[in-house]
C-alpha positions in Angstrom: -27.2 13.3 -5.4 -28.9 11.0 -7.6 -25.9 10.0 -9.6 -23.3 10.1 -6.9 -25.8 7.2 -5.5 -26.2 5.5 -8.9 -22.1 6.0 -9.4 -21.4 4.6 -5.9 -24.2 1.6 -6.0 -22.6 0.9 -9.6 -19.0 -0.1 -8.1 -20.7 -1.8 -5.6 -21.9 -4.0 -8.4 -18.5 -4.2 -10.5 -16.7 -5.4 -6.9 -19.7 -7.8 -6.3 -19.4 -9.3 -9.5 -15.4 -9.8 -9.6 -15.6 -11.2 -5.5 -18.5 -13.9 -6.8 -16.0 -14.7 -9.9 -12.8 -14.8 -7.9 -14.1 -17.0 -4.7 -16.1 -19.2 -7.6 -12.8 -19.5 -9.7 -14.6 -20.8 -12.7 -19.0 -20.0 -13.1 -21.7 -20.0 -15.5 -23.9 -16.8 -16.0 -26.9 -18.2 -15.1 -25.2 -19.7 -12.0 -23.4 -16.0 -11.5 -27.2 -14.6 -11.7 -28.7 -17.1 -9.3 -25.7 -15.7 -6.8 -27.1 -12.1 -7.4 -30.6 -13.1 -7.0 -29.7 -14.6 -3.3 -27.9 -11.6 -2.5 -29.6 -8.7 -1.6 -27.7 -6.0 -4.2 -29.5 -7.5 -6.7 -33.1 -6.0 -5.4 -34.8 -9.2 -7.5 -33.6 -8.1 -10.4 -31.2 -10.4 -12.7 -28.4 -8.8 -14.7 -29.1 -8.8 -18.4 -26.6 -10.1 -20.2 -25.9 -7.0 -22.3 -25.0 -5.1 -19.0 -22.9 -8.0 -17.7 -21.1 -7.8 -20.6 -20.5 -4.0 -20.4 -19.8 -4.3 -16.8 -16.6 -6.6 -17.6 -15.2 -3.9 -19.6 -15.8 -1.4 -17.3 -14.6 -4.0 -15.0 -11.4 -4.0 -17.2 -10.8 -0.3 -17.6 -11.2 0.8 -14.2 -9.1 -2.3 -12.4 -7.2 -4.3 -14.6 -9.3 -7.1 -14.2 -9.8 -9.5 -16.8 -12.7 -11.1 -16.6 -12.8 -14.1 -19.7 -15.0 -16.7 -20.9 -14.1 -20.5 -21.4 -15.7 -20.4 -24.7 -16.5 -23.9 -24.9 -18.1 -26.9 -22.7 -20.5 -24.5 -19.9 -19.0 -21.9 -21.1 -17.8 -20.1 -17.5 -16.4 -17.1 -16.6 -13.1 -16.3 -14.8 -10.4 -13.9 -14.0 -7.9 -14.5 -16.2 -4.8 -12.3 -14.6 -6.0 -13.6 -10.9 -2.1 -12.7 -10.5 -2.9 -9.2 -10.8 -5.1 -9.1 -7.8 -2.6 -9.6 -5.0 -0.3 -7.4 -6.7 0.8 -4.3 -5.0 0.2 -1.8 -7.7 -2.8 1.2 -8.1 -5.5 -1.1 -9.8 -4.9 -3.9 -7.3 -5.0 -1.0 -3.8 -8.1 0.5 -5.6 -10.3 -2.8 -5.6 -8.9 -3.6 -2.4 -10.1 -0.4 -1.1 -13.4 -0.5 -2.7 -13.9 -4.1 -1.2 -13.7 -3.0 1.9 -15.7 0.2 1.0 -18.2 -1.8 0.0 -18.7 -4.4 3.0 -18.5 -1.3 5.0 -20.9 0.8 3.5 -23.2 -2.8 3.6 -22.8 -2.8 7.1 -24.6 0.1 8.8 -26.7 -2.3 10.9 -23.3 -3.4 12.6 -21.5 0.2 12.5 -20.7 0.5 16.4 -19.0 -3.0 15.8 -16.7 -2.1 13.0 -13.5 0.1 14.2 -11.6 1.5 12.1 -7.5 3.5 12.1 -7.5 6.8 11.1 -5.8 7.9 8.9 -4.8 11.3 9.2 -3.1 13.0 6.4 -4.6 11.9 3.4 -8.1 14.5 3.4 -7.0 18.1 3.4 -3.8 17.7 0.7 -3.5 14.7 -1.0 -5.8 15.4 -3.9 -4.4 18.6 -4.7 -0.5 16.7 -5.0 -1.6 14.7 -7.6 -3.5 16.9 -9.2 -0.3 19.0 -9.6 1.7 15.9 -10.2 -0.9 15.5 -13.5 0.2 18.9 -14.8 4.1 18.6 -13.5 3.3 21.8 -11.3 5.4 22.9 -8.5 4.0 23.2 -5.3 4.7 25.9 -3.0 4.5 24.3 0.5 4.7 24.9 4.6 5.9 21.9 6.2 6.6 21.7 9.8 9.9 20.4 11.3 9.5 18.1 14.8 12.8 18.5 15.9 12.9 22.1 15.4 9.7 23.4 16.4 9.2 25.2 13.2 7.6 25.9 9.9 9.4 26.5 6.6 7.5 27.5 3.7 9.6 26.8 0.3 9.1 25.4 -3.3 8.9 21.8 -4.5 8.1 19.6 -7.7 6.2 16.8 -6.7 7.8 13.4 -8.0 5.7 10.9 -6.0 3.7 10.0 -3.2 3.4 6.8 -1.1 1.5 5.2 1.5 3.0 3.7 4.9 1.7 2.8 8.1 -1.8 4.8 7.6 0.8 8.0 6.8 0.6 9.5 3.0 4.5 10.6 2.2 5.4 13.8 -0.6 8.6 12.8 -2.4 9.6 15.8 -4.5 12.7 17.7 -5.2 13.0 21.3 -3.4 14.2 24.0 -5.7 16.1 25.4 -3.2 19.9 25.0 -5.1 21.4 23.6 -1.3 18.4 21.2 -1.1 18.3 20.4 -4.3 21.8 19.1 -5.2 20.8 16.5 -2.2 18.0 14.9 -4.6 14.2 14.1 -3.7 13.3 14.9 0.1 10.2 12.8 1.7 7.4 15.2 3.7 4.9 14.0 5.7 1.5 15.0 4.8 0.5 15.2 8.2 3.3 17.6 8.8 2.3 19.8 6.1 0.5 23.2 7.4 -0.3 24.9 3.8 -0.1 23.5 -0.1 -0.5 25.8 -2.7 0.1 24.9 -7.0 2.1 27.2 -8.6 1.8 28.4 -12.2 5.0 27.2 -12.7 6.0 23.9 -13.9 9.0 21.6 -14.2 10.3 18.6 -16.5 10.0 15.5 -14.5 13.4 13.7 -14.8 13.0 10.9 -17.6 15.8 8.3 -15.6 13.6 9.2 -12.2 11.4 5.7 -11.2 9.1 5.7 -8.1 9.7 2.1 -7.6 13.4 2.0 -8.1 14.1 5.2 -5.8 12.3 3.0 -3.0 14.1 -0.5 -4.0 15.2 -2.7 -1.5 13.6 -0.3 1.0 11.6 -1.2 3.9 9.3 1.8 4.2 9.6 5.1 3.6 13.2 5.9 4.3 15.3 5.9 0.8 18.3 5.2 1.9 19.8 5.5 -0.9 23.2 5.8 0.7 22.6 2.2 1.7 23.6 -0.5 -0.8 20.9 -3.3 -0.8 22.5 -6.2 1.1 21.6 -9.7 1.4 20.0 -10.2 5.2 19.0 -13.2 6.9 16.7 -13.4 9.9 15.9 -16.4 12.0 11.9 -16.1 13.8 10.4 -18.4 16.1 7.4 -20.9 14.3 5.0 -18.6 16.0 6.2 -15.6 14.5 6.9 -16.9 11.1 3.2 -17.4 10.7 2.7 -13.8 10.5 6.0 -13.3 8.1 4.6 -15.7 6.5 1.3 -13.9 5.6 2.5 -10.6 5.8 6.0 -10.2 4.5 8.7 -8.1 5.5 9.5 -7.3 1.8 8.7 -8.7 -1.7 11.9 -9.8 -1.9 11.3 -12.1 1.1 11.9 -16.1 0.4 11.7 -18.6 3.4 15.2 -20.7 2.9 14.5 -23.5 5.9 11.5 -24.3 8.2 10.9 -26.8 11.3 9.1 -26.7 14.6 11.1 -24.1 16.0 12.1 -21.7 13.9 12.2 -20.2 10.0 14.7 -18.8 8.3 13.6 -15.8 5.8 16.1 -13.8 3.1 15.7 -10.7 1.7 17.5 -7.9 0.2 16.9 -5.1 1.4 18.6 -1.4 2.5 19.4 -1.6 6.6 17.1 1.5 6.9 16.2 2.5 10.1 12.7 2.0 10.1 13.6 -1.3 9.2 15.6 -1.9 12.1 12.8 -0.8 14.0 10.3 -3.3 12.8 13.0 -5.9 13.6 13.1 -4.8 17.1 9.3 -4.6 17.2 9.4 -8.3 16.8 11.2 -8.7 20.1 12.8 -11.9 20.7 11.3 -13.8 18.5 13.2 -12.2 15.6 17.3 -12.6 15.0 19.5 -11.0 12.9 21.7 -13.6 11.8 23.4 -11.9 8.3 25.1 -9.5 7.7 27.3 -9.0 10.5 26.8 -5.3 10.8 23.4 -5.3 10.5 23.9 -7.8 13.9 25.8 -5.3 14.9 23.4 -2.6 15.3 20.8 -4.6 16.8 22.6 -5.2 19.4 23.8 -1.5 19.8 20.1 -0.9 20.2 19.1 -3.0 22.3 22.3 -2.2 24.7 21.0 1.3 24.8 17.1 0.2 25.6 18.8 -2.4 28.5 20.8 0.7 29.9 17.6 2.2 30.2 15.9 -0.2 32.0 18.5 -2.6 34.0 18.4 -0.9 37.0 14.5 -1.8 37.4 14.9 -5.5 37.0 14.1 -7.4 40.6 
């Protein structure tokens, strides 16, 4: 217990330090050490340089974070691939998590103030995916299927896994020969009843990329029988503030802006999930390119109208 306590209270001090850093942009190590005296992590005690120092490279190792000296002048310290930070890579989710870990865990006093998503289907399997994504082991798994009411226990080699919407995703390749010629197949976590790793292991595909598989996707859904097409949406100036802070897509530029209205491009795969956020947005959201992505938004939304004309007063 004792070192899961020193391990935990130690990250708490490695995310302290690069928070201090990044909201100071540039600081001095005495004026870093006068910080940690006001704050109560510190317990009145400073850091000694010699553990500051160490606690960069851990710093380093464990995130990615750079964490350099000016070298000349007062001699202040900085993140040097700040960049890196808002990146949406491992390194950058893991200090993200473990700065929000950490305000949390700092927050007891405030606990029945604090609510929280759960998130469902990350406990009971995730760790043993990647551990048998490590080794290149295939998994033997039960998944259960919605629309048929029904479990089917088969073999799979684990190629990926992804977060969306509070939902962990297996991508993996079943070694079923009819399932198999069809490429990687996404499973729900959540949908999965039983996960056991096999003995047996397979050659992960050397041309296979996680990041190119999902290009130009919204979410989850591949689409890879979708060519990535240039769209082009028109949001009201309310809206576009929260496009604006929380993009669609990375590939998401804002072409024109005025009072009224934004216009964002992207390239993207018309998924459906993506058509789905669109029609989340309502109104304040139109599809103006391409022309059949138009199309199927107003399909959609003729089907939801037939549904509900005949209640309008």
């Amino acid at each position: 217990m004792i070192n899961n306590d020193r391990g935990q209270s130690l990250i708490s001090k490695y995310v302290w330090v690069i928070e201090t850093i990044y909201r100071a942009k540039k600081i001095s190590f005495k004026e870093l050490n006068e910080k940690w005296l006001d704050d109560d992590i510190s317990r009145g005690v400073e850091i000694p340089k010699r553990t500051f120092d160490n606690w960069r490279y851990v710093i380093w190792d464990m995130f990615g974070i750079d964490i350099a000296n000016e070298n000349r002048g007062e001699y202040r310290y900085y993140i040097s691939n700040v960049e890196d930070i808002s990146k949406n890579g491992l390194r950058s989710w893991l200090y993200n998590t473990f700065c929000v870990s950490n305000a949390l865990a700092n927050s007891q006093s405030i606990k029945d103030r604090i609510l929280l998503e759960y998130v469902p289907s990350g406990q009971e399997y995730l760790q043993t995916i990647i551990e048998a994504m490590k080794e290149n082991r295939v998994l033997n798994i039960t998944h259960y299927n919605y629309w048929k009411d029904q479990e089917y226990n088969f073999d799979v080699q684990p190629y990926c896994v992804k977060l969306f919407r509070q939902r962990w995703y297996l991508i993996g390749l079943s070694t079923y020969t009819y399932f198999r010629e069809q490429g990687p197949r996404i499973y729900s976590l959540d949908r999965l009843r039983h996960v056991h790793v096999k003995d047996e292991t397979f050659d992960m595909p050397k041309d296979w990329d996680a990041k190119e598989y999902f290009a130009g996707c919204y979410g989850i859904i591949a689409g890879l029988n979708k060519k990535v097409k240039d769209i082009k949406l028109k949001v009201s100036a309310g809206q576009a503030n929260y496009i604006r802070d929380l993009p669609l897509h990375e590939s998401q530029e804002e072409i024109e802006r005025n009072n009224e209205y934004s216009i964002f491009t992207y390239q993207m795969r018309t998924t459906f999930d993506l058509l789905q956020e669109l029609l989340w947005n309502g109104g304040d959201v139109e599809v103006l390119e391409p022309a059949s992505l138009r199309r199927e938004m107003a399909d959609m939304v003729e089907r939801m109208w037939n549904k509900y004309k005949n209640d309008r007063k």
